[in-house]
C-alpha positions in Angstrom: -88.8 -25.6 -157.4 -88.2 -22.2 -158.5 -89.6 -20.4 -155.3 -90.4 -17.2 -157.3 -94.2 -16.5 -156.6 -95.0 -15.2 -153.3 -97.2 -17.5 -152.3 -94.4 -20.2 -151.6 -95.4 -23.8 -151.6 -92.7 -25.4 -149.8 -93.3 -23.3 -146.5 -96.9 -24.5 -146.5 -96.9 -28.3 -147.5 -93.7 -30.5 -146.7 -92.7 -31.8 -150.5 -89.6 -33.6 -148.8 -91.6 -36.9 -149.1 -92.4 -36.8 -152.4 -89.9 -39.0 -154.7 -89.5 -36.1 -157.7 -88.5 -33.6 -155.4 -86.0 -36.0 -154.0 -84.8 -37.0 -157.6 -84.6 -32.7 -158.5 -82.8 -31.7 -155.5 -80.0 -34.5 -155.4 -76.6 -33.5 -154.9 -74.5 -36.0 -155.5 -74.0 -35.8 -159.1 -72.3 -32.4 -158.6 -69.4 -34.6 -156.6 -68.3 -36.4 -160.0 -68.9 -33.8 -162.8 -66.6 -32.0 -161.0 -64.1 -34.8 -160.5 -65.0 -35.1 -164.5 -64.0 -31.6 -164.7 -60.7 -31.9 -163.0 -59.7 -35.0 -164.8 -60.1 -33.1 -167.9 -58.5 -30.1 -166.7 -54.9 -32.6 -165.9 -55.3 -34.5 -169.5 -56.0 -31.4 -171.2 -52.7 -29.6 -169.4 -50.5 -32.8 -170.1 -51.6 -32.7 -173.6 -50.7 -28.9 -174.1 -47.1 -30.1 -173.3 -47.4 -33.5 -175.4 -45.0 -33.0 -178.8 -46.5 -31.6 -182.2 -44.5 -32.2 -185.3 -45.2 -28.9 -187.4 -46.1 -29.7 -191.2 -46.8 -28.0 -194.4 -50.3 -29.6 -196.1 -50.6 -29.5 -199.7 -52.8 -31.1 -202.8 -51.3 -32.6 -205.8 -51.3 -35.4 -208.1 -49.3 -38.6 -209.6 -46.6 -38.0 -211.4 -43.3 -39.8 -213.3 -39.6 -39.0 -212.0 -38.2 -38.1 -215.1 -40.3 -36.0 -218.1 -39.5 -38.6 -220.5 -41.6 -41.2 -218.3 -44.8 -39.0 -218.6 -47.7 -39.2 -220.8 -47.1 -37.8 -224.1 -48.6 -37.1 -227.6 -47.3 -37.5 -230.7 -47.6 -35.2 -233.3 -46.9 -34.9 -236.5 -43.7 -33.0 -238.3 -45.6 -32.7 -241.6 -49.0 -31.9 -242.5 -51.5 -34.8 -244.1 -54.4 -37.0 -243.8 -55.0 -39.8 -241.8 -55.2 -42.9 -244.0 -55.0 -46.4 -241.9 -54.6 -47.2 -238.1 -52.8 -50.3 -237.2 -53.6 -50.1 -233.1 -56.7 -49.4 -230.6 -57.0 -47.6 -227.5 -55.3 -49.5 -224.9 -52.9 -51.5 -226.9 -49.2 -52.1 -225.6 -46.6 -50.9 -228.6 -43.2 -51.1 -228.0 -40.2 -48.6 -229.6 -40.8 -48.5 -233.3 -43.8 -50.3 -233.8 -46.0 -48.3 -236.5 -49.2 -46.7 -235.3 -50.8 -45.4 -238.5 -50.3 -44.4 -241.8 -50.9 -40.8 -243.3 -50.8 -39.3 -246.6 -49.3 -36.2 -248.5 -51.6 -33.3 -248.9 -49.2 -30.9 -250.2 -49.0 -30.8 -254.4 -45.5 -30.5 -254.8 -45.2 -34.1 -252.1 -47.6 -36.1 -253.6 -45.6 -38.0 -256.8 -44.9 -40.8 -255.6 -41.4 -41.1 -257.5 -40.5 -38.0 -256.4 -37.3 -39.3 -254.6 -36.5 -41.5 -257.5 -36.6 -38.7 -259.7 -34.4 -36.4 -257.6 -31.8 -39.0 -257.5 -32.2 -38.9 -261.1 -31.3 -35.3 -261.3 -28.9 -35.9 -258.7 -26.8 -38.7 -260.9 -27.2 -36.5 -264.0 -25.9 -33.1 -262.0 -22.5 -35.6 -260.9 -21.9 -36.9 -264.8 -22.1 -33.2 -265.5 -19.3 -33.0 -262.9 -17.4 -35.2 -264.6 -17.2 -33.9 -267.8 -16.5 -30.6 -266.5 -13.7 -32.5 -264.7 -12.5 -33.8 -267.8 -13.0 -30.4 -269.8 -10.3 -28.8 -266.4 -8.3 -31.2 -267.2 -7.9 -31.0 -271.2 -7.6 -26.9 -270.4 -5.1 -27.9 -268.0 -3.1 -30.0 -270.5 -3.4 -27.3 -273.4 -2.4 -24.5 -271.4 1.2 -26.9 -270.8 1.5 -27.1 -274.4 1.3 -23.6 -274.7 3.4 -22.5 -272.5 6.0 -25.2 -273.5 5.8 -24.4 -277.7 5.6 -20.6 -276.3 9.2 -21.2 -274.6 10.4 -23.1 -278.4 9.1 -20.2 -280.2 11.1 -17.6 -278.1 13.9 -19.7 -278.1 13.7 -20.3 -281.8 13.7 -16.1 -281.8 16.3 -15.5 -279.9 18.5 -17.9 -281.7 17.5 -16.1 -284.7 18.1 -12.6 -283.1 21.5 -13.7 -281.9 22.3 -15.0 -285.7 21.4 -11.7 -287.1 23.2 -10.0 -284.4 26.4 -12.5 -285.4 25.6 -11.4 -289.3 25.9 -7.8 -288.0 29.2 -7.7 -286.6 30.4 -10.0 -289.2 29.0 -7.5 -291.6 30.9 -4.6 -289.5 33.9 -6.2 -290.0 33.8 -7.0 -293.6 32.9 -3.1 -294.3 35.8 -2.0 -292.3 37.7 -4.5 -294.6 36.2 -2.9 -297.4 37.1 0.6 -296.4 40.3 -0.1 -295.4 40.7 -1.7 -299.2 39.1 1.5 -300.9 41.5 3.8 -299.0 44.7 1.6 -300.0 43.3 1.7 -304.1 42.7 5.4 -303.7 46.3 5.9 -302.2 47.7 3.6 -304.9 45.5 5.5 -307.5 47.2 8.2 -306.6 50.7 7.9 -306.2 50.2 5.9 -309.3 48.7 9.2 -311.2 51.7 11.1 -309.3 54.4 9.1 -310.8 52.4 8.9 -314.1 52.2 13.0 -314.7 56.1 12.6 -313.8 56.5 9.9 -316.5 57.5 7.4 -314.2 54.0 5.1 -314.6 52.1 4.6 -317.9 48.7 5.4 -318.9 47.7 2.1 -318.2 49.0 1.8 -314.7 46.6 4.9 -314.4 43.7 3.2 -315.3 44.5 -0.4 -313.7 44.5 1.7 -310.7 41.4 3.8 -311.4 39.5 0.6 -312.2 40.4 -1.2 -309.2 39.7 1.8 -307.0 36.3 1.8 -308.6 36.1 -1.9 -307.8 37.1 -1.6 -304.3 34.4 1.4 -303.5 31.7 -1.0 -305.5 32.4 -3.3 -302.8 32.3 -1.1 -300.0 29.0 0.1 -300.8 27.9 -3.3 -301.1 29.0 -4.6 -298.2 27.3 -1.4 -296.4 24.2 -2.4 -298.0 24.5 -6.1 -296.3 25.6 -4.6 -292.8 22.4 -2.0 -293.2 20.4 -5.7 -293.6 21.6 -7.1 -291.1 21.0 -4.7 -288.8 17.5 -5.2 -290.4 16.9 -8.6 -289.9 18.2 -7.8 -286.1 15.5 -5.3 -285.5 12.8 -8.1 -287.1 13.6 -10.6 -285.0 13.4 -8.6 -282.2 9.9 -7.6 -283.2 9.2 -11.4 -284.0 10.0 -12.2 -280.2 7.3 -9.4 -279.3 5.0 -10.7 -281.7 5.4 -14.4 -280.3 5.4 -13.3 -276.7 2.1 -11.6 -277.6 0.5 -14.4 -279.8 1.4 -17.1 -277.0 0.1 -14.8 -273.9 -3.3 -14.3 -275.9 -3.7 -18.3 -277.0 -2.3 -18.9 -272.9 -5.2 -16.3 -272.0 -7.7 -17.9 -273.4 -6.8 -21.0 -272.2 -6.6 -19.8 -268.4 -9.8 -18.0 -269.2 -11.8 -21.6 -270.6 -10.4 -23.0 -267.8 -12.1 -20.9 -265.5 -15.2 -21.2 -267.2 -15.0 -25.1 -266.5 -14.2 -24.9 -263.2 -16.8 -22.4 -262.7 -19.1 -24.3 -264.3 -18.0 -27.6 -262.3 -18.2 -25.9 -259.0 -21.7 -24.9 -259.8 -22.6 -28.1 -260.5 -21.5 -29.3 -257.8 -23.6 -27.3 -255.5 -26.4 -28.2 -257.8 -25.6 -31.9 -256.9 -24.9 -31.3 -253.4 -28.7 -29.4 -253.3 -29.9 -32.4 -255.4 -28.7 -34.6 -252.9 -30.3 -32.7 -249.9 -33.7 -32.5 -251.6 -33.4 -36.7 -252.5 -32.7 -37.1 -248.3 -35.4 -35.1 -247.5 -37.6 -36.4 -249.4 -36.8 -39.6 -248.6 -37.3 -38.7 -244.6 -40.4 -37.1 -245.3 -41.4 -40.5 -247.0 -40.6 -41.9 -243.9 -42.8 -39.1 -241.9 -45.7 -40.9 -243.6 -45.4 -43.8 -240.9 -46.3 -42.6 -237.4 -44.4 -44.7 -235.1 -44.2 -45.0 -230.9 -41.5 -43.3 -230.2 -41.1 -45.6 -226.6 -42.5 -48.8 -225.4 -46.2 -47.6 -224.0 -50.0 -47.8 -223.8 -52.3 -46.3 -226.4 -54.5 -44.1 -224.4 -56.3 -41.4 -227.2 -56.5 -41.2 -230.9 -57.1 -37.5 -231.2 -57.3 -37.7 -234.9 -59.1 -41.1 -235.3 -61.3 -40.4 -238.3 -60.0 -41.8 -241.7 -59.7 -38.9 -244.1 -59.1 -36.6 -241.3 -56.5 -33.6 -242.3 -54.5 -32.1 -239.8 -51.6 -29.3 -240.0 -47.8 -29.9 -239.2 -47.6 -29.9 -235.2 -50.8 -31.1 -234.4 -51.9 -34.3 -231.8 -52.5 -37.2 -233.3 -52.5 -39.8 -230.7 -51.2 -40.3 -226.9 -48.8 -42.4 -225.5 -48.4 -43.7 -221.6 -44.6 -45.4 -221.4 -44.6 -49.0 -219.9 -42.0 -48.3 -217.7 -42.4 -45.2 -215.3 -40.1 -44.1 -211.7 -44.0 -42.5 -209.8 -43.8 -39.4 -208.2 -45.9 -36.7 -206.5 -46.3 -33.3 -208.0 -48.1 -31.3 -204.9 -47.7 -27.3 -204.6 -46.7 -25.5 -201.8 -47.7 -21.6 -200.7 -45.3 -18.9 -201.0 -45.4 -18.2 -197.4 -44.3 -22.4 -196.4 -41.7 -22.3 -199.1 -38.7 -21.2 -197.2 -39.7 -24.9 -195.4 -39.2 -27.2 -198.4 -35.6 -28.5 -199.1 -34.8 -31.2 -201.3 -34.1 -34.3 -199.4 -37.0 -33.2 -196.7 -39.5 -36.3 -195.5 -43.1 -36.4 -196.7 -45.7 -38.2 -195.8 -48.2 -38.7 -198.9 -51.9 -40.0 -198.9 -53.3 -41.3 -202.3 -56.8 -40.6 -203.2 -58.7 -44.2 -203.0 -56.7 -45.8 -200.2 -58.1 -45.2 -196.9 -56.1 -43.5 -194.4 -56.8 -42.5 -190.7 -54.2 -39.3 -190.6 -52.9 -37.2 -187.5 -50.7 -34.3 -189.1 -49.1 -34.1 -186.0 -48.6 -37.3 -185.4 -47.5 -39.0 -188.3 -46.2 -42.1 -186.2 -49.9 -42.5 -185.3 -51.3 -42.2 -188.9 -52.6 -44.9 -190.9 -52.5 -45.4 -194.7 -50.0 -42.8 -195.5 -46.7 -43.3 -197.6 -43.1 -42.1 -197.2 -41.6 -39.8 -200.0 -38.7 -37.6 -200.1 -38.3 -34.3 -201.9 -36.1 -34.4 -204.8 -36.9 -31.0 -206.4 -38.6 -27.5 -205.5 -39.4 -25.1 -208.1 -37.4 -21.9 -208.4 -40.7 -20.3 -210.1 -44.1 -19.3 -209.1 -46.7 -21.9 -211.0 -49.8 -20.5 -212.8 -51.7 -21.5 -209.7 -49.7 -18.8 -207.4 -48.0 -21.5 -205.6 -44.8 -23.5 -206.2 -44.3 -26.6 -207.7 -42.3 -29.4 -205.5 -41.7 -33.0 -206.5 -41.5 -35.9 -204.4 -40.2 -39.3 -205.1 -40.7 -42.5 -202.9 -38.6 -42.5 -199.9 -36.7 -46.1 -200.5 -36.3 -46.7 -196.2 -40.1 -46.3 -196.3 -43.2 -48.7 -197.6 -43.5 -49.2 -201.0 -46.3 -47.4 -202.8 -49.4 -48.8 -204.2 -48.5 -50.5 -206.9 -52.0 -50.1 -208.4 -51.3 -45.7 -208.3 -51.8 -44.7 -211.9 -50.5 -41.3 -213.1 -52.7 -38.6 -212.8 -54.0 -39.5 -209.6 -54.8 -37.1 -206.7 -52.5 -37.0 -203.8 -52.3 -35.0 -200.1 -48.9 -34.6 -199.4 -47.9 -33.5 -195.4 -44.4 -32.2 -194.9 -43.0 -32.8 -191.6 -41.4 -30.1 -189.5 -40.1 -29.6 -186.4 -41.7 -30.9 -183.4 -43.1 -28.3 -180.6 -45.6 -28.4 -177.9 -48.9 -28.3 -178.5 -49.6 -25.1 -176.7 -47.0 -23.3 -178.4 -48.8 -24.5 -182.5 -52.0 -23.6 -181.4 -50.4 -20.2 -179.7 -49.1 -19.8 -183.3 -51.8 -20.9 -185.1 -54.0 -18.5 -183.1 -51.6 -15.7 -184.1 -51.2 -16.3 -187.8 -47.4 -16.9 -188.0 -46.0 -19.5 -190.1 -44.7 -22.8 -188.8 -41.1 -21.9 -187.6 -37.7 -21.3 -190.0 -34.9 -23.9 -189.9 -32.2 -25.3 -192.6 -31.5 -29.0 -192.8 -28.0 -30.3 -191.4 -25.2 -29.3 -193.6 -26.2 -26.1 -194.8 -23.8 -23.3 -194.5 -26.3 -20.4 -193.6 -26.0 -19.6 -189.9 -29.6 -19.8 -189.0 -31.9 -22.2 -187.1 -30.7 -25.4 -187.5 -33.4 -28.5 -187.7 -33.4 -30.2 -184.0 
């Protein structure tokens, strides 16, 4: 009883026989709650100094190893219009295997011959070559001609030139001759005319001598007249050497000149045929565009473009792709602050969204359901989220994964630390800091080290 009124019960009526004061004032209770209390006390203190492994928590999904092992889409390099699908959703392909037809929407694309006719061109363009060819190599062989009637022609010229050079000095001689002959009949015509006007000659000694001195300067002026010819006929043929020289260098000239015309003409072609040729294998390829194919053996998960008729631009998704054969992994993102934590080759323990688990972060020897994974790459760059990317790949001394985990599934990933007393994580956890800095084994930074 409470015993506050003053008019007090108890000191007038003994209540010690009743059986509910005996039940409200019993005692003996107190003796094991407080043995209750002391027992909890111990466990609780030994539990304080029981071992806590540290870990980093994070959320992330299912992933593939490698980038060429994760789900894809194919687009399209040109644009067009969906014509025929040869698959459905779900159906394997393997490498190659056509998944649907499209069509040209572009004018200048849509003849169908249009390769065929390029190759046309092509084949015309290279006989076009040829002739050219040919036409380099008739220049070629009249320009030799040329050149070699050119050297006849001189030499022809200076043969003549040297003859008329040799008719000159023949010339010279003979009109030295001829002098020398007029100078004896003058003496003789002379001494002759002397001895006549002493009555030694006759009259017609006189005029023997008078007519042959007549004679001989007759022939001296003739054979001046030849030596001035000959000197003539020097002084054309040197002009007929200039005039061949000139005639041959012009014909030779034009010659080069058609030459260079051809082989201008043929090099030109030639990049016409080479351009030709380009266009043909392109257009060929883009024929070949028309047939979208799986690019890698894989499931058909989406037709994004699935309506016949359907236009679409250059780049755009037509359909997605799941490869057969996939290395899972776990993409899960870490915070800034736990970064520092994360090296590659650290353990992680990794619980899949659908399988029951039963987890103790910090004891992961007493945790159920949870799967061993090793870090095999930490991002160098913050994500979009504001946290960094880390990927995690089975650990191969562990348990195998589920082997019904599809890609794209959700995941919890815990990475373990160091181990520390209880007391000291929840003194740290009360405090805000971060679980505590250490460096795997092998690392040359002199800092912490991983006990």
């Amino acid at each position: 009883m409470l015993n506050i009124s003053n008019n007090q019960l108890n000191k007038k009526i003994d209540v010690g026989g009743y059986s509910a004061f005996a039940k409200a004032h019993k005692t003996r209770h107190y003796k094991y709650f407080n043995r209750f209390l002391l027992a909890f006390a111990i466990i609780g203190v030994i539990v304080l100094f029981l071992p806590w492994t540290q870990n980093v928590n994070g959320k992330g999904y299912v992933t593939t190893l490698t980038p060429d092992q994760r789900p894809q889409t194919i687009q399209s390099p040109i644009p067009g219009r969906v014509e025929q699908w040869y698959v459905l959703e779900g159906d394997y392909v393997a490498k190659g295997d056509t998944i649907l037809r499209i069509s040209e929407i572009k004018n200048e694309y849509q003849d169908p011959l249009l390769a065929e006719r390029t190759r046309q061109q092509r084949d015309a363009k290279s006989n076009a070559v040829g002739s050219y060819k040919s036409k380099v190599v008739a220049l070629e062989n009249q320009l030799g001609a040329l050149q070699r009637e050119r050297a006849l022609k001189l030499e022809q010229a200076e043969n003549k030139l040297k003859q008329a050079r040799f008719k000159v000095q023949s010339d010279s001689i003979d009109l030295v001759a001829a002098t020398t002959n007029r100078d004896i009949a003058l003496k003789q015509f002379e001494r002759t005319a002397t001895l006549e006007a002493e009555g030694l000659k006759s009259t017609a000694d006189v005029e023997d001598k008078r007519l042959k001195l007549q004679e001989t300067e007759a022939k001296l002026i003739s054979q001046n007249n030849k030596l001035l010819a000959s000197q003539n006929n020097v002084l054309n043929a040197s002009i007929d050497i200039s005039r061949t020289s000139a005639e041959y260098a012009e014909k030779i000239s034009k010659a080069q000149s058609d030459k260079f015309s051809a082989s201008s003409a043929q090099y030109d072609t030639e990049a016409q045929v080479s351009k030709l040729a380009n266009a043909s294998t392109n257009y060929e390829m883009r024929s070949a565009l028309q047939y979208i194919t799986a690019p890698q053996n894989g499931f058909i998960n989406k037709a994004i473009k699935a309506g016949i008729g359907e236009t679409f631009k250059e780049g755009e998704q037509l359909v997605g792709i799941m490869p057969a054969d996939y290395d899972l992994a776990v993409e899960t993102f870490v915070r800034p602050i736990d970064l520092p934590l994360i090296h590659a080759g650290e353990k992680i323990r990794v619980q899949f969204d659908g399988w029951p688990a039963i987890v103790f972060s910090g004891w992961p020897d007493a945790s159920f359901g949870t799967y061993g994974g090793t870090v095999v790459a930490v991002e160098t760059f913050i994500s979009t989220n504001g946290k960094f990317r880390v990927l995690i790949a089975p650990d191969k001394e562990a348990e195998d994964w589920p082997k019904n985990v599809r890609v794209g599934s959700g995941a919890q990933t815990i990475a373990l630390l160091q181990d520390v007393p209880i007391w000291y994580e929840l003194w740290r956890q009360l405090n805000g800091f971060p679980p505590d800095y250490y460096l795997p084994e092998g690392t040359l930074t002199p800092r912490k080290e991983k006990k």
